[in-house]
Each structure stands twice: as structure tokens, then as C-alpha cells.
C-alpha positions in Angstrom: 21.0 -5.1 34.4 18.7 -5.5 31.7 18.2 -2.4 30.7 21.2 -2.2 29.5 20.8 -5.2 26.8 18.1 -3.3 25.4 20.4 -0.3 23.7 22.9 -2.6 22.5 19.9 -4.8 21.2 18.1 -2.2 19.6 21.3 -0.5 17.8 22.1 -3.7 16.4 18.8 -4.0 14.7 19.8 -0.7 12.9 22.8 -1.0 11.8 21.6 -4.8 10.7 18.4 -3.3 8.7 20.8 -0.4 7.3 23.4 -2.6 5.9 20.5 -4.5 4.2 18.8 -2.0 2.8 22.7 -0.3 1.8 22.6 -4.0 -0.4 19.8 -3.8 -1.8 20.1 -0.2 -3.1 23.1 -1.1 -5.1 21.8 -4.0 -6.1 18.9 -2.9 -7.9 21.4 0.0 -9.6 23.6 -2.3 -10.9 20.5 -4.1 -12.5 19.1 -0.9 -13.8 22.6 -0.4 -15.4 22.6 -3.9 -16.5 19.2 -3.2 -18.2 20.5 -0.1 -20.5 23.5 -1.3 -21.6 21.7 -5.2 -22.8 20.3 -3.4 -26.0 18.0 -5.8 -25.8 14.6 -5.2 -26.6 11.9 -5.3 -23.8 9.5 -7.5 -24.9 12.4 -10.2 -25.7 14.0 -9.4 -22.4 10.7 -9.9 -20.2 11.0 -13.6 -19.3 14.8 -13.1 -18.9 14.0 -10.0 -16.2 11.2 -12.0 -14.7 13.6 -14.6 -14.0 16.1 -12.4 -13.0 14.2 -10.4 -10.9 12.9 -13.5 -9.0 16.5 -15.2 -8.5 17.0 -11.1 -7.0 13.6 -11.7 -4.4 15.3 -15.2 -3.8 18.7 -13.4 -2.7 17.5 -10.7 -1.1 19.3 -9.9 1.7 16.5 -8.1 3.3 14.5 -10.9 2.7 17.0 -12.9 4.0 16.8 -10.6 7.2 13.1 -10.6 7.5 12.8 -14.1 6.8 10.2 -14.2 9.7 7.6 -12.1 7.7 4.9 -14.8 5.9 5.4 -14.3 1.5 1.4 -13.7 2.0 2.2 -10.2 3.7 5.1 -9.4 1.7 2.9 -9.8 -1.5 0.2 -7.6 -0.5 2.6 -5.2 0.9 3.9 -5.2 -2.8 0.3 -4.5 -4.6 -0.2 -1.8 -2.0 3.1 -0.1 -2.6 2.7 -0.5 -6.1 -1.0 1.3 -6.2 0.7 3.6 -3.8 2.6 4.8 -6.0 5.9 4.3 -3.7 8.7 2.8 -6.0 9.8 0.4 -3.2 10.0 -3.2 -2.2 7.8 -4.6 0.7 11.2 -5.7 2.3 12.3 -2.4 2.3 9.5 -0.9 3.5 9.5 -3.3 6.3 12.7 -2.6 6.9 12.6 1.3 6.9 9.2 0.8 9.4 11.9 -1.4 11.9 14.4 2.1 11.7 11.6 4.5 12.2 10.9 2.3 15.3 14.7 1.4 16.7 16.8 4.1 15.2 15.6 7.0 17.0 15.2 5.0 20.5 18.4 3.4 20.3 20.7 6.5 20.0 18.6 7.9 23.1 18.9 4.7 25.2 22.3 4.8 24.5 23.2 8.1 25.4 21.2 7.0 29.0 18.2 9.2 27.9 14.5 8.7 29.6 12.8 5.0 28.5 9.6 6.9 28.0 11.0 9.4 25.9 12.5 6.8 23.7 8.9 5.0 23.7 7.3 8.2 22.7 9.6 8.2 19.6 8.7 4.2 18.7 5.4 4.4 18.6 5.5 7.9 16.3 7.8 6.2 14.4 5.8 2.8 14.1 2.8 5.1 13.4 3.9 7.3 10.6 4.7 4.4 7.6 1.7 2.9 7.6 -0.4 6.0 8.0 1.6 7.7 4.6 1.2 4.6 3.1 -2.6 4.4 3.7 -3.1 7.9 2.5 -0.9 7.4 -0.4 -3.3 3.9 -1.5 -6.4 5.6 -0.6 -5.9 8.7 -2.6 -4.3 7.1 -5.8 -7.1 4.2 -5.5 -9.7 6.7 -5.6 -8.6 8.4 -8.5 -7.8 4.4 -10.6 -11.9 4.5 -9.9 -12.4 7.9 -11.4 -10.2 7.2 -14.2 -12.3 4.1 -15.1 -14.9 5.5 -16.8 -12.7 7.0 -19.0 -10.6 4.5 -19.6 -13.3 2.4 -20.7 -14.7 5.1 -23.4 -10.4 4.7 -24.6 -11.7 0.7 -24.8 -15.2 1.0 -26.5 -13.9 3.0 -29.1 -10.9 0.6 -30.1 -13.4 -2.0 -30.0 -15.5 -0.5 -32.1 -12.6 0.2 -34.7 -12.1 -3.4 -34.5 -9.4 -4.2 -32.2 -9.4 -7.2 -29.9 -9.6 -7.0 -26.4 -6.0 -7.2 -25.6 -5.1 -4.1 -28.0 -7.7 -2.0 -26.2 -6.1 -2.7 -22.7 -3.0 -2.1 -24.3 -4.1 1.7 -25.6 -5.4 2.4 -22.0 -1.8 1.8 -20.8 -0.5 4.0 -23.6 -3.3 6.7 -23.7 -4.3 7.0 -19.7 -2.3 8.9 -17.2 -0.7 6.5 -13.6 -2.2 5.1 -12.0 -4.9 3.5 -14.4 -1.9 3.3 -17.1 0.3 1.5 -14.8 -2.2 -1.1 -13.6 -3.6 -1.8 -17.5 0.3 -1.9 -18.7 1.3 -4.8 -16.0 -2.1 -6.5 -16.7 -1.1 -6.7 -20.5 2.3 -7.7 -19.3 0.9 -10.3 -17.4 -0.8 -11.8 -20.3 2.0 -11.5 -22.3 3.8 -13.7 -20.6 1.1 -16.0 -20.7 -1.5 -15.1 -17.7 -4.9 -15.8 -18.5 -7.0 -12.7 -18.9 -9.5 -13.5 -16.1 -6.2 -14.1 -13.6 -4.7 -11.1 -14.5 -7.9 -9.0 -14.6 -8.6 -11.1 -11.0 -5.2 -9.8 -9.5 -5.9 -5.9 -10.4 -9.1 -6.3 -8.8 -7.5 -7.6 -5.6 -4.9 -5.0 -5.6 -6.8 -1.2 -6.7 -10.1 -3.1 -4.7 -12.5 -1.1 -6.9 -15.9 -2.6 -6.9 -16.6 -1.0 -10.1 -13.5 -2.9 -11.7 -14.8 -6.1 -10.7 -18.2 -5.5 -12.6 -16.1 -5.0 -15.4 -14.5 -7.7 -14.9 -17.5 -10.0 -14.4 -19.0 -8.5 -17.3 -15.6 -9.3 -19.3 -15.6 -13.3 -18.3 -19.3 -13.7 -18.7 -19.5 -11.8 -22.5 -16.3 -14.4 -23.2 -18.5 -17.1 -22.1 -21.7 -16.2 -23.7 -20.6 -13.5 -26.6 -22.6 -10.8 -27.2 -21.8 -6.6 -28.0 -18.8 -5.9 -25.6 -18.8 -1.9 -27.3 -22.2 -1.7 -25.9 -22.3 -3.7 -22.6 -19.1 -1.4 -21.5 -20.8 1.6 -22.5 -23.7 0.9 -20.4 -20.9 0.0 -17.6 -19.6 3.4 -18.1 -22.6 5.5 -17.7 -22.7 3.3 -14.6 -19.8 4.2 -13.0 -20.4 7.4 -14.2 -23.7 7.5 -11.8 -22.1 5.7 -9.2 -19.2 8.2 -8.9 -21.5 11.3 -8.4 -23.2 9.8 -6.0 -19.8 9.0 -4.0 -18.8 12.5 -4.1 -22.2 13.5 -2.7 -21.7 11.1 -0.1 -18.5 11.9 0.8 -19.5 15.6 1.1 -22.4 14.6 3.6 -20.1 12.3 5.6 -17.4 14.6 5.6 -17.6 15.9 9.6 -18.2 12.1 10.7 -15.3 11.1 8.6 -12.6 13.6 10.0 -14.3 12.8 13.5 -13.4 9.4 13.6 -10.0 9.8 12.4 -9.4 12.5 14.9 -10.7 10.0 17.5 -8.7 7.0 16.4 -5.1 9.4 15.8 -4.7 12.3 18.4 -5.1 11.5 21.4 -2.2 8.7 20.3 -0.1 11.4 18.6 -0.7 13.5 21.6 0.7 10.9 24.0 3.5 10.2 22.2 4.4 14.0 22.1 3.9 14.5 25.9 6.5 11.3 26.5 9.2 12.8 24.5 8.4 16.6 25.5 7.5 16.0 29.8 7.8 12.4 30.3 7.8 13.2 34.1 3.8 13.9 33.1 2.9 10.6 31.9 5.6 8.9 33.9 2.2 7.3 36.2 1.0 5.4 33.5 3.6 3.3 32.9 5.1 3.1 36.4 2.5 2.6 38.5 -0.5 -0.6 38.2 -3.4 1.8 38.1 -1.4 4.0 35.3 -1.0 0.8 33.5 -4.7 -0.2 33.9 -6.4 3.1 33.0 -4.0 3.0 29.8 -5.0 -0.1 28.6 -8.9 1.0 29.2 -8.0 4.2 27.1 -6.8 2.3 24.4 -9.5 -0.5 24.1 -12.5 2.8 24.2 -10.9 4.9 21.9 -10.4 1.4 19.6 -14.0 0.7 20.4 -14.8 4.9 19.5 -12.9 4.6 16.7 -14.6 1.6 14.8 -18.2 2.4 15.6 -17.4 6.3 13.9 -16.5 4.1 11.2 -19.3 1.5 11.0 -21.7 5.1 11.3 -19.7 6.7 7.7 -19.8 3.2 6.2 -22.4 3.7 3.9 -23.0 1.2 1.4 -24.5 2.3 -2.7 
């Protein structure tokens, strides 16, 4: 009798989340639209459009629908989409993870399709988000920390033409490509509206999690603290980084086998489950219907959990 709750349960969910995210689509293109017909210009409107946009978060109807999600997670799920790359809101992406995980299952439970089939399909689409999103960060993060040593050769020599520090942050957001451009222009927004450089320099730090950035920034704080030649302690930082980058890419290269090991360890045989659910459930039917399927399934997934971090502890090497 149950069983049949969890069709209409799971469809409700979807057309819920779509509704929501149907909102907040036109939402944020009637403020785009808003935004080019003002006129206004953009450093006039920015404390108008933060207010705006934070009276927007406020009536969110996503929000509104995931209102059981902590504003901790939702904020980092923003600086990760936002190194990422992805031009979405954490809400949405929530909400588009939900649909890969009831959408799919739904329209087979409803048609009285196989449980484990429609299993299969939840746990490939619970899977998939989070892994393009991780390879998305990951890649764009590693080239913010390739990009920095350039970025701060663009910074010595407007310092050394006599700029402050602000107005050679600002020419890294105008002369560097995304995503070192992107992060350096919202970090001179942030100030702007009247952030405190440490704060702001503090918050890209936490987001790109480049160790290399947060020398800089140490190095920033401590020469405002102490003074001293900022054109030639960042030069020093960028041979540096310079030296610590080619020895990352020889790294990598070693570690490259033990690397695609572990995350063959940690991903197929999941991806390979999933598949055999929705392709011969009748195969894998033991595992979930009997108590020693159930029992050798949970032992599966605590060793290749175990496997999978202990590869990664191995590649982990610290310089």
C-alpha cells in the first residue's frame, strides 16, 4: 500500500522544484531587463543591486522551498559555483540535484516500472552534479593558481608606476583573463562598497583555496602593518609560486597512475551498479531483497570507502 505513496510523493517533489526554478528564471530576467533599461551607471547602482539582489535571496521561492538547507551550505555552494564557473544560484543547483534524483524515478514508478530500476537512476542522478561540479572547481581553481604569478607581475609593475594597491587589483581584473579576473573584480567590488581589504582578500582565499594566495595575502596584511617594498616582496612571491608550480606539475605527472586509481576505485564500481539496476535489475535484485544481499552491500560500500581514501592519503603529497 505504501508503495504506492512513493510515486505520487516523488512526482510532487518535481513538479514543486520545477515551478520554482520556472520562478526564479523569470525572475532574474526581468531584473537583467530592469538593469539595461535604468541607464544608471554601475558603480552608482551597486548598493541599490546589492540591496536588491538581497531582498531577491530574501524572496526566493527556491529558497523558500529549501528552507531546510543551513545559509552556511548555501554560501559555500555559492563560492563554489562561482569559481566553477557555473552561472547559477546554490538554490538552483540544489534544486536541479533534487530533479536529477526524483524526476527520472518518478515517471518510472509511475508507469509501475521495477523499484530497482528507478534506484539505479537516483543514485546516477544524485551522483552526476556534484561530480561536474567538482571537476568544474578543480580545473578552474588550478588554473586561478597558475594565473597568479602572472597576475602579480600585472601588480608589481603598477606599483612600481606608482599606483596604490587598490588600482593594481583593479588592472588584474581588467588585464587578466576568468577566472583570476573575476575573482580580483568582485574583491575590488567588495571594497568598494566598503569591505576591508584583509576581509575581502580573506573571502577569495576561502573560496579559490589556493595556498599560494594566502601567502600573498599574509604578505599583503603584514607589509600594511610594518611597511616596507611591496614591488619587491611580491616579486620574490612570484618567483615563488613560479617554483612551486613546476614542482606541482612534476608531481602530478608522477602521481598520475595512483591518482586515476583511486578515482576509478571510489566511481566504477558505483556507476557500474547503477547501470546493472536499470539494464538487469533481476541481477542485482539479491542485494536489496534478501539480508545477506543487504549485508554484503553495505560491507562493499564501507571497503571501497575505506579503498578509496587510503589511495588518496598515498597521492596526498604535501610541498
Amino acid at each position: 500500500m505504501y508503495l504506492y505513496l512513493i510515486p505520487i510523493l516523488a512526482i510532487t517533489v518535481f513538479f514543486i522544484l520545477s515551478i520554482g526554478l520556472l520562478k526564479a528564471a523569470l525572475g532574474s530576467h526581468i531584473d537583467i531587463q530592469r538593469r539595461l533599461h535604468s541607464g544608471l551607471d554601475e558603480r552608482s547602482e551597486e548598493p541599490v543591486k546589492k540591496k536588491h539582489s538581497e531582498h531577491n535571496a530574501k524572496e526566493s521561492p527556491l529558497k523558500r522551498l529549501l528552507f531546510f538547507v543551513s545559509k552556511s551550505y548555501i554560501d559555500k555552494m555559492d563560492d563554489q559555483l562561482s569559481i566553477a564557473g557555473i552561472p547559477l544560484k546554490a538554490e538552483e543547483y540544489l534544486a536541479i540535484r533534487i530533479l536529477g534524483i526524483t524526476a527520472i524515478p518518478s515517471l518510472i514508478l509511475f508507469f509501475d516500472g521495477s523499484l530497482i530500476v528507478a534506484a539505479g537512476f537516483a543514485i546516477i542522478g544524485a551522483m552526476l552534479p556534484p561530480v561536474i561540479l567538482n571537476l568544474y572547481t578543480k580545473k578552474r581553481r588550478n588554473l586561478f593558481h597558475i594565473q597568479l604569478s602572472d597576475a602579480l607581475t600585472v601588480m608589481c609593475n603598477s606599483l612600481k608606476t606608482g599606483f596604490s594597491l587598490q588600482v593594481a587589483m583593479g588592472s588584474i581584473s581588467r588585464e587578466m583573463p576568468d577566472p583570476i579576473g573575476k575573482e580580483f573584480a568582485r574583491l575590488v567590488r567588495e571594497m568598494q562598497l566598503g569591505m576591508s581589504l584583509e576581509e575581502s582578500l580573506q573571502r577569495m582565499v576561502n573560496r579559490t583555496q589556493c595556498e599560494d594566495l594566502e601567502l600573498l595575502t599574509t604578505t599583503i596584511i603584514i607589509q600594511r602593518q610594518t611597511g616596507g617594498n611591496l614591488s619587491e616582496i611580491l616579486d620574490n612571491i612570484s618567483h615563488t609560486i613560479k617554483e612551486r608550480i613546476a614542482l606541482a606539475n612534476e608531481i602530478k605527472l608522477i602521481t598520475t597512475t595512483g591518482r586515476t586509481s583511486g578515482y576509478v576505485i571510489g566511481l566504477l564500481p558505483v556507476f557500474i551498479l547503477a547501470g546493472l539496476m536499470i539494464l538487469n535489475p533481476e541481477y542485482v535484485s539479491m542485494f536489496f531483497e534478501t539480508r545477506m544481499g543487504k549485508v554484503l552491500l553495505a560491507v562493499a560500500a564501507a571497503m571501497e570507502l575505506v579503498g578509496f581514501l587510503f589511495v588518496r592519503k598515498l597521492i596526498a603529497i604535501k610541498y
